[in-house]
C-alpha positions as CSV (number, residue, x, y, z in Angstrom):
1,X,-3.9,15.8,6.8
2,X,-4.4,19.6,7.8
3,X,-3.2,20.8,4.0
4,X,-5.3,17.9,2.4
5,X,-8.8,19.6,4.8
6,X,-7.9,23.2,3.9
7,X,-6.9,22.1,0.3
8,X,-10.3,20.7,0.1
9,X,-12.2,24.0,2.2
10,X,-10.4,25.9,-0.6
11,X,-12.1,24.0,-3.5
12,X,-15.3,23.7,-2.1
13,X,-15.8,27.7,-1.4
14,X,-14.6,28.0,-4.9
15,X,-16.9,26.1,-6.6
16,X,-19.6,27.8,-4.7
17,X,-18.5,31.0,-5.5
18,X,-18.0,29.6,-9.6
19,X,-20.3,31.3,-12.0
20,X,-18.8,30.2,-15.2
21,X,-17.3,26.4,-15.8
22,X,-13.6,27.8,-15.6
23,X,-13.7,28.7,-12.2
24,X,-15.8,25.1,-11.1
25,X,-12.7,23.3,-12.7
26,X,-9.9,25.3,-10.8
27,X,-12.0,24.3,-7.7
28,X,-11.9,20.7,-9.0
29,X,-8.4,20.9,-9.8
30,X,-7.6,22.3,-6.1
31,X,-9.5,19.2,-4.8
32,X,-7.4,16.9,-6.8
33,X,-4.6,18.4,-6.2
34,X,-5.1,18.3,-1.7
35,X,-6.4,14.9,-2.4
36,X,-5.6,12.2,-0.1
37,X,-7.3,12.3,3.5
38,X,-9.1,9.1,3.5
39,X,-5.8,7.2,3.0
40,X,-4.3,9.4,5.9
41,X,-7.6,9.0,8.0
42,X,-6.7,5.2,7.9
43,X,-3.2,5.4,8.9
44,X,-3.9,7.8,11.8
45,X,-6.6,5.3,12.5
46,X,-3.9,2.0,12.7
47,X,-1.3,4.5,14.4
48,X,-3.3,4.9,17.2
49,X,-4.7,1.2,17.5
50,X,-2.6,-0.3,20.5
51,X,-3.0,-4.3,18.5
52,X,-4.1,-6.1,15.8
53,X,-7.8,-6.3,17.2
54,X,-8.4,-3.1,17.5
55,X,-6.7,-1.8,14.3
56,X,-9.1,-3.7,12.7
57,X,-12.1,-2.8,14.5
58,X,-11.0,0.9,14.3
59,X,-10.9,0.3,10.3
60,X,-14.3,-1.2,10.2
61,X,-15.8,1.5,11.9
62,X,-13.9,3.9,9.5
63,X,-15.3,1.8,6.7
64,X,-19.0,1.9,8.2
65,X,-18.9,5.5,8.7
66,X,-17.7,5.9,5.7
67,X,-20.4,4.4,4.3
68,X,-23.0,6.4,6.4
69,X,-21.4,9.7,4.4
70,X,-22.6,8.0,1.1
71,X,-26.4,7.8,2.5
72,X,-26.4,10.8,4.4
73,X,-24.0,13.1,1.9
74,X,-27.0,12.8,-0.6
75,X,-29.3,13.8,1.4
76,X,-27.6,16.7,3.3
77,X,-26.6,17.5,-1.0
78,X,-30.5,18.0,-1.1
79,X,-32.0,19.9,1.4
80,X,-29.0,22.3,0.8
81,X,-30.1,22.8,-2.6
82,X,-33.0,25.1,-1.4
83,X,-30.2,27.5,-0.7
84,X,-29.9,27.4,-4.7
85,X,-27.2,25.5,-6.6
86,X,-24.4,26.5,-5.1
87,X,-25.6,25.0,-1.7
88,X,-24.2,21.8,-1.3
89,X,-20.6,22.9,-2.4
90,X,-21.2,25.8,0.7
91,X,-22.1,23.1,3.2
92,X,-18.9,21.4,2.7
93,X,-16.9,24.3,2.8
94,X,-18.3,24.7,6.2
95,X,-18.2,21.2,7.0
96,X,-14.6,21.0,6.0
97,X,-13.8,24.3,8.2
98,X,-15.3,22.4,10.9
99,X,-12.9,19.2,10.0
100,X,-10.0,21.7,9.9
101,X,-10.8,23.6,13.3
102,X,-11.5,19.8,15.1
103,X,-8.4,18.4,13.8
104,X,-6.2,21.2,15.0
105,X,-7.8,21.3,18.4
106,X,-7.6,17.2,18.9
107,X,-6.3,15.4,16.6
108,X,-2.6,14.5,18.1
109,X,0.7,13.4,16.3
110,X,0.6,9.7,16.3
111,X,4.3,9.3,14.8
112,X,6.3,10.8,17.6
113,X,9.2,8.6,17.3
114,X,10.8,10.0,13.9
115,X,14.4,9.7,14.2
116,X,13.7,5.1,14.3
117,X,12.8,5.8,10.4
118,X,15.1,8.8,9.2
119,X,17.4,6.1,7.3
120,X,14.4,4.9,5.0
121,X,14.9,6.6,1.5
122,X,11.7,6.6,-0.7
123,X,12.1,4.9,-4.3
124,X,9.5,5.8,-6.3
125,X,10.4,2.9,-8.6
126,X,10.3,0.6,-5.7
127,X,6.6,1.3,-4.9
128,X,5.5,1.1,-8.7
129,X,7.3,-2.3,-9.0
130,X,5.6,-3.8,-5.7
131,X,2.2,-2.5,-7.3
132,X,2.9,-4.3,-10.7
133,X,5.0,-7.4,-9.4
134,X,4.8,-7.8,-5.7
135,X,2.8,-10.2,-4.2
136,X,-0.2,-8.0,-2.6
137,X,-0.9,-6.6,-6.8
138,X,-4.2,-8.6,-6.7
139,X,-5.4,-6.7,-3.4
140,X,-4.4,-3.1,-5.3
141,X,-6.3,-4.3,-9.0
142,X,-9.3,-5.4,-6.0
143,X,-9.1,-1.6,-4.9
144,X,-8.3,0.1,-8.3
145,X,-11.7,-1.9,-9.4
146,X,-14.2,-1.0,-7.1
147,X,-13.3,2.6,-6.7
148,X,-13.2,3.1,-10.6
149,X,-16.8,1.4,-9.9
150,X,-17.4,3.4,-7.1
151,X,-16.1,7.4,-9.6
152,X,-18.4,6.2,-12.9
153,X,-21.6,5.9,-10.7
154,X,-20.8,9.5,-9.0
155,X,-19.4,11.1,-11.8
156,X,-22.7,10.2,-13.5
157,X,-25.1,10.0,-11.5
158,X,-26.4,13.5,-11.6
159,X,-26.6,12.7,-15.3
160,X,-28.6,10.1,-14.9
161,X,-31.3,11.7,-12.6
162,X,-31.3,14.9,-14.7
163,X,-31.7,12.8,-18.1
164,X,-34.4,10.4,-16.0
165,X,-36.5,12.5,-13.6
166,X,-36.0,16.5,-15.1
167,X,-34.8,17.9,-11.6
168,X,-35.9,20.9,-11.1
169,X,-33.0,23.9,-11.4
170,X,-31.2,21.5,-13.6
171,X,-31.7,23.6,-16.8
């Protein structure tokens, strides 16, 4: 979790510092690369639930919170474009300093009991083959779907508004 935050601190305060298209990609790449703290987010989130009920109350809240970031993200994106372009990639630098600093000071190990697991050996084949055969594969097309729905609108979006409404600093 902590290399995924600082992986993504990294990229951010790169891609603010960027002044050509090179340096916005390494900061891209870095971010692809650290990827992968919602998915860990959720486990910590069903590590710590003590039953059934409240693993799934825990995940709803995760979900509705993470909806509230998609509202309030584009807005925060805004008003820190009036500290120029480079704004909104600075605020989540500092935003994901503030993750990092909160995470080491209280986020606890919620897998204490490692040596119950030390005989599983990860197949890599295995986990493909329960994707493409096993019997949840409709649930992971379901998922696949709607967050390939969910990257063409962002990916685009700016697009769209700068093609549409000529924001301002956009040229």
């Amino acid at each position: 979790m902590l290399i995924s935050m600082i992986g993504s601190m990294i990229a951010y305060f790169a891609i603010a510092a960027s002044h050509n298209i090179w340096m916005y990609i390494l900061g891209m790449i870095i971010n692809g690369i650290t990827a992968g703290n919602i998915g860990t987010a959720q486990s910590i989130l069903s590590d710590i639930s003590k039953d059934k009920k409240e693993r799934m109350t825990n995940l709803g809240l995760f979900g509705m919170i993470f909806g509230v970031g998609f509202i309030v993200g584009p807005v925060i994106g805004a008003l820190t474009l009036k500290l120029g372009n480079h704004g909104p990639f600075r605020a989540a630098g500092i935003l994901a300093l503030i993750n990092i600093t909160s995470a080491i000071f209280f986020l606890k190990e919620t897998h204490i009991k490692r040596e119950e697991h030390s005989n599983i050996k990860l197949n890599i084949y295995n986990i493909f083959k329960d994707i493409i055969v096993g019997k949840e594969r409709i649930y992971y097309l379901i998922y696949f779907l709607i967050n390939l729905g969910i990257m063409i609108y962002q990916s685009t979006y700016l697009l769209y508004l700068d093609k549409n409404f000529d924001l301002p600093g956009s040229k």
